[in-house]
N, C-alpha and C positions, 0 to 999 in steps of 0.2 A: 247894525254895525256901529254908529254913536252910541249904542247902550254899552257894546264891547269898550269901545275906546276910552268913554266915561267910567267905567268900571276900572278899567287899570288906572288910570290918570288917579284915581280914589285912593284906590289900593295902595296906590305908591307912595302919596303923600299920607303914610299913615305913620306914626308912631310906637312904640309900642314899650311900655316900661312893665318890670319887674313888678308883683305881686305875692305877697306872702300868705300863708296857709295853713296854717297848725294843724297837725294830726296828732289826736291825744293816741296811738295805739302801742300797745307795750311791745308786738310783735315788729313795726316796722319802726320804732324807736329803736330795739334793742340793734339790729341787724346796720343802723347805719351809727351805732358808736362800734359795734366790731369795726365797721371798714375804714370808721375813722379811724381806731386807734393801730387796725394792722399799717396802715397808709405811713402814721405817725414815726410808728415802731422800725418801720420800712427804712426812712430816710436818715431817723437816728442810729439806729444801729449798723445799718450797710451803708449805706450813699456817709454820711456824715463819719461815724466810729470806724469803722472797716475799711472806703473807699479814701475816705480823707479828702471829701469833694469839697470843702473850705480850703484847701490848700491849692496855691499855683505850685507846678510840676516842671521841672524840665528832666527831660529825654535825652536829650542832644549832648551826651558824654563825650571827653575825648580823656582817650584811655593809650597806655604804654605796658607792653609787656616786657620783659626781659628773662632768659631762663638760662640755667646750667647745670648738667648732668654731670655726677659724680659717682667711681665706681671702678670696680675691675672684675673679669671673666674671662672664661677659659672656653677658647675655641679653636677646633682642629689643633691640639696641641700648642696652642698661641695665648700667649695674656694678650688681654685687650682692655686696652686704656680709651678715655673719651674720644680721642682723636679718629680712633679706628672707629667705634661702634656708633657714633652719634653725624646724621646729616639734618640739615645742614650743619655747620660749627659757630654759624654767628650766633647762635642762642636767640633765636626769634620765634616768636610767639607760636608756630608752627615746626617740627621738626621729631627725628626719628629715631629711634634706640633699635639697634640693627641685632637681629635674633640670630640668624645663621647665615652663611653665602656662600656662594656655590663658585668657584674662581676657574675661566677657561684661561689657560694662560698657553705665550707666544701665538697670538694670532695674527695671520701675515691676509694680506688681500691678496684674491685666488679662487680658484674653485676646486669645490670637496662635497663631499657626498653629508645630505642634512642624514641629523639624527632623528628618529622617530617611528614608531609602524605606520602612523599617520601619511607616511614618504615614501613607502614601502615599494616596488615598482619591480615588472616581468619587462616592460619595455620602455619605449621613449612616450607611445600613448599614454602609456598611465600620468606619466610625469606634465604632460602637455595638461592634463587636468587642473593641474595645481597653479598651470600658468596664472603670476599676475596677482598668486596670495601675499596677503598681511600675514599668514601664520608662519613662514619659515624665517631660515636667522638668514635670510639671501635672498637675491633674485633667483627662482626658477628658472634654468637654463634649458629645461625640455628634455634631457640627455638623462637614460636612466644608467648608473654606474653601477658594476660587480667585481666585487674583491673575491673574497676565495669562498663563498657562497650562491648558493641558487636562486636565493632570491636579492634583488640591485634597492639603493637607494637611490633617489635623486640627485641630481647634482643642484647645487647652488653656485651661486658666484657672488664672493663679499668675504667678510671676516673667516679666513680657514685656520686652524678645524672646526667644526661648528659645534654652537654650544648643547651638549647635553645637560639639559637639567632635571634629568630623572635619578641620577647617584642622589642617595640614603644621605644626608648628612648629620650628625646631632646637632639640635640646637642650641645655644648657650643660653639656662637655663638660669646662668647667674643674676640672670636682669633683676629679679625681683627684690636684689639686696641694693640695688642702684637707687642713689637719691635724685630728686629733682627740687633744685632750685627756683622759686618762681616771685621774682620781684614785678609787682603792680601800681603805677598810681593811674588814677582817676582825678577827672577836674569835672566840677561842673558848671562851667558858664554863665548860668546866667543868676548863681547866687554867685561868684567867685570865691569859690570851697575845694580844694585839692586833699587828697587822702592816699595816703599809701596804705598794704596790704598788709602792714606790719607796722607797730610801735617806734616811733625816731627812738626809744629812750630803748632798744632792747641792743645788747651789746654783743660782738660779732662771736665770744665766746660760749651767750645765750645762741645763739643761731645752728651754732654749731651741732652744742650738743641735744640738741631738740629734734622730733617729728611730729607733722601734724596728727592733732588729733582733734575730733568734732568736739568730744567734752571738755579732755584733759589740758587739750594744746592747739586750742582754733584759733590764734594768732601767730603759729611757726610758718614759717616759708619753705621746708622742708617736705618735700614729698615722699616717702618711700611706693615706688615702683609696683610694688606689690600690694601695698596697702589700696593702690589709687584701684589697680584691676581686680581685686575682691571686693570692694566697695558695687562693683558694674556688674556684681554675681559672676562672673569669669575666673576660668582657673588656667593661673600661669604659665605652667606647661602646653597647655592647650595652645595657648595665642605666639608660643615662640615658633611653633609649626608652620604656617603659613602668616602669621603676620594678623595685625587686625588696625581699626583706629580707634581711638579714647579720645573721650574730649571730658577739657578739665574746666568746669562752669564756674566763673569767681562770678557773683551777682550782689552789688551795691546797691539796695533799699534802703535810704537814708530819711530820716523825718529831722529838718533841723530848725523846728519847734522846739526840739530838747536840745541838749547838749550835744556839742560837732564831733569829741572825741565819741559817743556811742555811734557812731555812722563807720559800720565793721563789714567786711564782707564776708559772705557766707560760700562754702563751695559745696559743689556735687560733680559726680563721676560718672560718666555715660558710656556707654561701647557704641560708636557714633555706624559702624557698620554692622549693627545685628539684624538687621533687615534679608542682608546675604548673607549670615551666618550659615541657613539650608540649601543655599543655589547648590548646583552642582559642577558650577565654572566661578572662575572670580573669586574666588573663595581669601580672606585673609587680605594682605597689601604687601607687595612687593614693586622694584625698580629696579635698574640696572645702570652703571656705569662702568667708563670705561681708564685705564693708566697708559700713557701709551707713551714709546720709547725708538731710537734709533739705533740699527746697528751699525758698524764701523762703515760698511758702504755707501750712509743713508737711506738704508729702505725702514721703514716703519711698519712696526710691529705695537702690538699691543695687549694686555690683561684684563679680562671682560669680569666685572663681579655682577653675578644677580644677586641682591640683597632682600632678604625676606626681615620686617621691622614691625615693629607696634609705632605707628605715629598717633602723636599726639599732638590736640591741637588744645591751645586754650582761650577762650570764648569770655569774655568781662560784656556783661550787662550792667545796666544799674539805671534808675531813679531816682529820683529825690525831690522834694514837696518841703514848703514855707506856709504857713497861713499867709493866705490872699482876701482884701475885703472884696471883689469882683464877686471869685467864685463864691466866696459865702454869700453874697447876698445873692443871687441868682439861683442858689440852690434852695434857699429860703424862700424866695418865691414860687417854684417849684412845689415845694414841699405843703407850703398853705392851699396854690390852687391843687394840686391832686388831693386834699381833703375834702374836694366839694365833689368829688368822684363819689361820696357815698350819700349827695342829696341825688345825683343822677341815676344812679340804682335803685334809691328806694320812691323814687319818681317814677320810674318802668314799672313796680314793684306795684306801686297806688291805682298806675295809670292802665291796669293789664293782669292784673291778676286778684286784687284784693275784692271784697266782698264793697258795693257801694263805690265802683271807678265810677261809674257814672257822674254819682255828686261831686265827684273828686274834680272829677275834669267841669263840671259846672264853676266849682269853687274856683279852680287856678286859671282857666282859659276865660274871658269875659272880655267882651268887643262894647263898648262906649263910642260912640258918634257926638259931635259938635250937638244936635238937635235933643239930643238927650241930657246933655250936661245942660242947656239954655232950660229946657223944662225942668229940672230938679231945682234950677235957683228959682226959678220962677214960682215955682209952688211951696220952698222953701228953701231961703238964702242959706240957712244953718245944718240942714241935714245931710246925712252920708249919701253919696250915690251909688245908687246898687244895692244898697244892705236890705237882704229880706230879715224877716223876722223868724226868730231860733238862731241868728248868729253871731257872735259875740266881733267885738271886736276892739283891738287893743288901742287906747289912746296917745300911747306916744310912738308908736312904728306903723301902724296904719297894717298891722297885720291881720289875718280871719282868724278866727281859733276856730278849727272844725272835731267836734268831739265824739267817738263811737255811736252816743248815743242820736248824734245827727244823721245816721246812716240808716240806710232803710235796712229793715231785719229779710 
């Protein structure tokens, strides 16, 4: 039991320093300047050239949208101006250019028979089924009604007549000729750098007669409608049917290393609902709202529109990066220790595979005791200790040169 205890008490008070090792071999030479220099190539070209890890970053944007649709079209026999076709009207970063709508009009509070075969009813059981749904334009009253047919609808009770939205309607397919207005700034904080979306020097008569474009005109503020839902692979007519959503990515990557006027933002075009492009419910985006009005008695009545729309929403990212001396040096350090990743490979490499690990592991592992260092001075104050004969060794690093031809065949 005191041999145990003496033995760790030993162990622990031991030291143990770095020792060097040359191996002359061409094959585990070559394999650790590869991993030096992929290691090298690594941090230079990605982390450093590509990632721009010398640089401090902020994220933390605050961003302003502002937007306005311009345009006219023909529905149900009606022109239609912004006013009609665009919700909201405040031009906020979010909002909808309305495709077609379905209008129930003079609707009084009452009860009336729902539309649908979904409704469809032989007696008041059928109808007690539906008690208590989210799908009718009413409460389910339980009562099945019949006009001058054999088979009854349900009753409801709520906005009468109730709305049918199975009538056909065309869509106003004008939209595509509709512009969209889209004023941006961006700030970034913690350089104190603000940018807008567009040139101060570009005049309201440039504005006008401009549309963006990615080559020709990737600083207009103009959108045309159509250009933004071909971009998304989508076809126009398509999406006036039931409606869809777009989102319009404006993304600020700024390096202001260079010069502040090159810090431009770049856009892309997405169809933010093609996920449920193939459901077979849901389909498109639609809403409803309501006008409502008093007749001379005061009773209230009202005009129900369901609106079927492409919303659009638009989305501002951005970045932006300064040389920093923090991250560079950090990354520097970085970058030198994972160069010693390719003595630790060709270490496994010596220690495990090569012809001669034995000697190997003799040459780099070597335990020295107090009693052995007192005997090597004592028999001679000037010589190495340790050093057998066949191995070289270097005079100003204290390093072993161990060479192929030291290895047993």
């Amino acid at each position: 039991m005191a041999s145990l205890v003496w033995g760790f008490i030993t162990d622990f008070f031991t030291y143990e320093t770095t020792k060097s090792v040359v191996v002359k071999s061409w094959s585990v030479g070559i394999i650790n300047r590869i991993v030096q220099v992929l290691i090298i190539a690594y941090f230079i070209g990605w982390v450093f050239i590509h990632e721009k890890a010398y640089q401090v970053s902020d994220t933390g944007i605050e961003s302003s949208v502002m937007t306005k649709v311009k345009g006219f079209g023909y529905h149900q026999n009606r022109v239609m101006d912004v006013a009609d076709y665009v919700f909201p009207q405040q031009g906020a970063s979010v909002f909808c250019i309305m495709t077609k709508v379905i209008i129930t009009e003079n609707q009084y509070q009452g009860r009336c028979p729902e539309y649908g075969k979904g409704f469809s009813c032989q007696n008041d059981e059928d109808c007690w089924k539906h008690y208590g749904t989210g799908l009718s334009n009413g409460a389910i009253t339980g009562v099945c009604l019949f006009s001058n047919s054999t088979h009854g609808q349900c009753e409801i009770e709520g906005w009468c007549p109730s709305e049918d939205d199975t009538v056909k309607i065309k869509p106003m397919n004008d939209i595509g000729n509709f512009t969209i207005f889209i004023k941006n700034s961006i700030r970034f904080p913690l350089f104190n750098v603000t940018r807008g979306n567009f040139p101060p020097d570009m005049t309201a008569q440039q504005i006008k007669s401009c549309n963006y474009h990615p080559e020709t005109m990737p600083s207009c503020p103009i959108f045309r409608v159509a250009d933004i839902i071909n971009n998304t692979g989508q076809d126009v007519t398509k999406l006036t049917e039931k409606g869809a959503e777009i989102g319009i990515n404006i993304e600020w990557k700024c390096n202001f290393d260079l010069d502040v006027e090159k810090c431009l933002p770049k856009y892309s075009f997405t169809r933010l609902d093609a996920v449920f492009e193939k459901n077979a419910v849901s389909k498109g985006y639609n809403f409803r709202f309501a006008k409502y009005f008093k007749t001379e008695n005061n009773t209230e009545f009202r005009t129900l529109h369901k609106v079927f729309a492409i919303r659009f929403d638009v989305l501002v990212t951005g970045n932006a990066g300064k040389f920093g001396t923090v991250p560079t040096l950090i990354n520097l350090v970085a970058a030198f220790t994972s160069i010693g990743l390719g003595t630790v490979l060709c270490d496994i490499i010596l220690l495990n595979f090569m012809k001669g690990a034995e000697q190997y592991k003799a040459k780099k592992f070597e335990e020295v005791s107090e009693a052995q260092i007192e005997a090597s001075i004592t028999q001679s104050p000037d010589s190495q200790l340790s050093l057998k004969g066949g191995m070289k060794s270097s005079y100003d690093s204290g390093a072993l040169s161990l060479d192929n031809s030291d290895q047993p065949v």
